[in-house]
C-alpha positions in Angstrom: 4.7 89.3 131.5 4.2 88.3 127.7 4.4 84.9 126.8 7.2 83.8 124.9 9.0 81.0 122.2 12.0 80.1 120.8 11.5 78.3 117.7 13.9 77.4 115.1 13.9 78.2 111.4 16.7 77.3 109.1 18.4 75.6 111.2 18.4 78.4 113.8 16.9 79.6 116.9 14.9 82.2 117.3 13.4 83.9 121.1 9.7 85.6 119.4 7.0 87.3 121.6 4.0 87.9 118.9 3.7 90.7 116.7 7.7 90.3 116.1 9.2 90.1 112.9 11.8 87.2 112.0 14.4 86.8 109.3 15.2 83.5 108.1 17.4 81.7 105.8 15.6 79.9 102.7 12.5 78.4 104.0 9.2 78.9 102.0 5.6 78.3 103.1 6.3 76.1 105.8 3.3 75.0 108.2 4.5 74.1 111.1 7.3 75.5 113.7 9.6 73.3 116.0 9.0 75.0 119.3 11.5 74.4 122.0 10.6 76.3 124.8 7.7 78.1 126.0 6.6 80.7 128.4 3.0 81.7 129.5 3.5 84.3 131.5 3.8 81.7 134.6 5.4 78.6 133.7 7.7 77.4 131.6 7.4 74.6 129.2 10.7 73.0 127.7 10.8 70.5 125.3 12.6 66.9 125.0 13.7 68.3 122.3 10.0 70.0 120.6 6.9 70.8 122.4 4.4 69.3 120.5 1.3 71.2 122.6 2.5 74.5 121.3 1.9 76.4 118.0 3.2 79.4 116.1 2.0 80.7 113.8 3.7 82.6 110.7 2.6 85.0 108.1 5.3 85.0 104.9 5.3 88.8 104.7 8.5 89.4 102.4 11.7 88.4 100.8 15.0 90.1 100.8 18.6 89.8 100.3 21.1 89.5 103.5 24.1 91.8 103.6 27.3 90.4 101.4 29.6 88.6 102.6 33.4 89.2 101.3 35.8 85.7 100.9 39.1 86.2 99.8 42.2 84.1 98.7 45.6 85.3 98.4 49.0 83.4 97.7 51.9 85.4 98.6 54.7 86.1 96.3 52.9 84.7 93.3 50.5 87.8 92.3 47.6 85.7 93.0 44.2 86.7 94.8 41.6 86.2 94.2 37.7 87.8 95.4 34.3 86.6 95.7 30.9 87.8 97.6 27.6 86.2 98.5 24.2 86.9 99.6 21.5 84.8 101.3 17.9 84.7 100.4 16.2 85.6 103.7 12.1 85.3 104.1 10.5 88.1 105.9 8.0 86.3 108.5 5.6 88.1 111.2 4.2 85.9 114.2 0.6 85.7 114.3 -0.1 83.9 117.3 1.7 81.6 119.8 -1.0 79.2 122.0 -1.2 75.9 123.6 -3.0 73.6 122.2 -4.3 72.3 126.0 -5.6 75.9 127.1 -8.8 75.1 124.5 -9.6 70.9 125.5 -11.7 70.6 128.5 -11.5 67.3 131.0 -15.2 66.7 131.9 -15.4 64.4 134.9 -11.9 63.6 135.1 -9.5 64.7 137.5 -6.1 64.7 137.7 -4.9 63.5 141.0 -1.2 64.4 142.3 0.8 61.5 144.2 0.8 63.9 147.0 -2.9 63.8 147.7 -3.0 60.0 147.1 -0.5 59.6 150.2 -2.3 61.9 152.3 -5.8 60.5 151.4 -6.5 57.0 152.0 -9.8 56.9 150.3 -8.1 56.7 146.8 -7.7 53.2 146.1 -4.8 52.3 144.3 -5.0 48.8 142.3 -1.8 47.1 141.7 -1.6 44.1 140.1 0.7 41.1 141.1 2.5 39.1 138.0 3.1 35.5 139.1 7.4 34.7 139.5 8.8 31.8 138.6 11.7 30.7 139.8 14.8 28.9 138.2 13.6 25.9 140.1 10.6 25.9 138.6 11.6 26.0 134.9 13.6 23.5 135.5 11.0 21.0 136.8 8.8 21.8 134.0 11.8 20.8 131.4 12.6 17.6 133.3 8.8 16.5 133.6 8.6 16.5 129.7 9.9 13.4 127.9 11.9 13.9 124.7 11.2 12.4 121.9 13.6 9.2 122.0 12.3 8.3 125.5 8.5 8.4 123.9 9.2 5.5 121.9 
């Protein structure tokens, strides 16, 4: 299976595999992609909202113009109508390469443990630390030992 993205552009999403070509609205020589999702060929990876491990890469091969689009106005029984067309600017981009940016660090020395293997083994030591409670009694001894001011003098 190839791996997979779906990135957005121009305020839109797109699902690329690499070597695609995309279409997008407006958006010139920009460095880096929101990805949203990502497959590897074995897991999936979906963002809260944008992986930040994952990168695209996109090669500005093009410009065109999009298809027109018609808009109309009419006002019956008044001879009026009126008729106008647009056309988006679209950039032409080709993906390059999609990779995570974990695949190339390497953890010397360091492993990661699961929880499940620190239940099962007991010879993981787990250090927890206890923070001292104090209880409404408490606070209110320490206010009642200190004098005020008036009762100083």
């Amino acid at each position: 299976m190839n791996k997979y993205a779906v990135i957005q552009l121009g305020g839109r999403q797109y699902s690329i595999h690499e070597g695609d070509t995309v279409e997008s609205v407006g958006i010139i020589g920009k460095q880096s992609v929101p990805v949203l999702f990502y497959f590897d060929g074995e897991k999936n990876h979906i963002g809260n909202p944008v992986l930040k491990d994952i990168e695209v890469k996109l090669e500005l091969t093009g410009h065109k113009l999009s298809r027109k689009i018609m808009v109309s106005r009419f006002k019956s029984k008044s001879r009026y109508r009126k008729k106008r067309g647009s056309r988006e600017h679209l950039n032409i981009y080709k993906v390059i390469k999609i990779h995570n940016l974990n695949d190339k660090k390497e953890i010397k020395g360091k492993e990661e443990i699961s929880k499940d293997t620190i239940k099962n083994d007991k010879s993981i030591e787990v250090k927890t630390k206890k923070l001292p409670v104090k209880s409404k009694i408490q606070k209110t001894a320490k206010k009642s030992t200190k004098l005020s001011k008036k009762e100083k003098k």
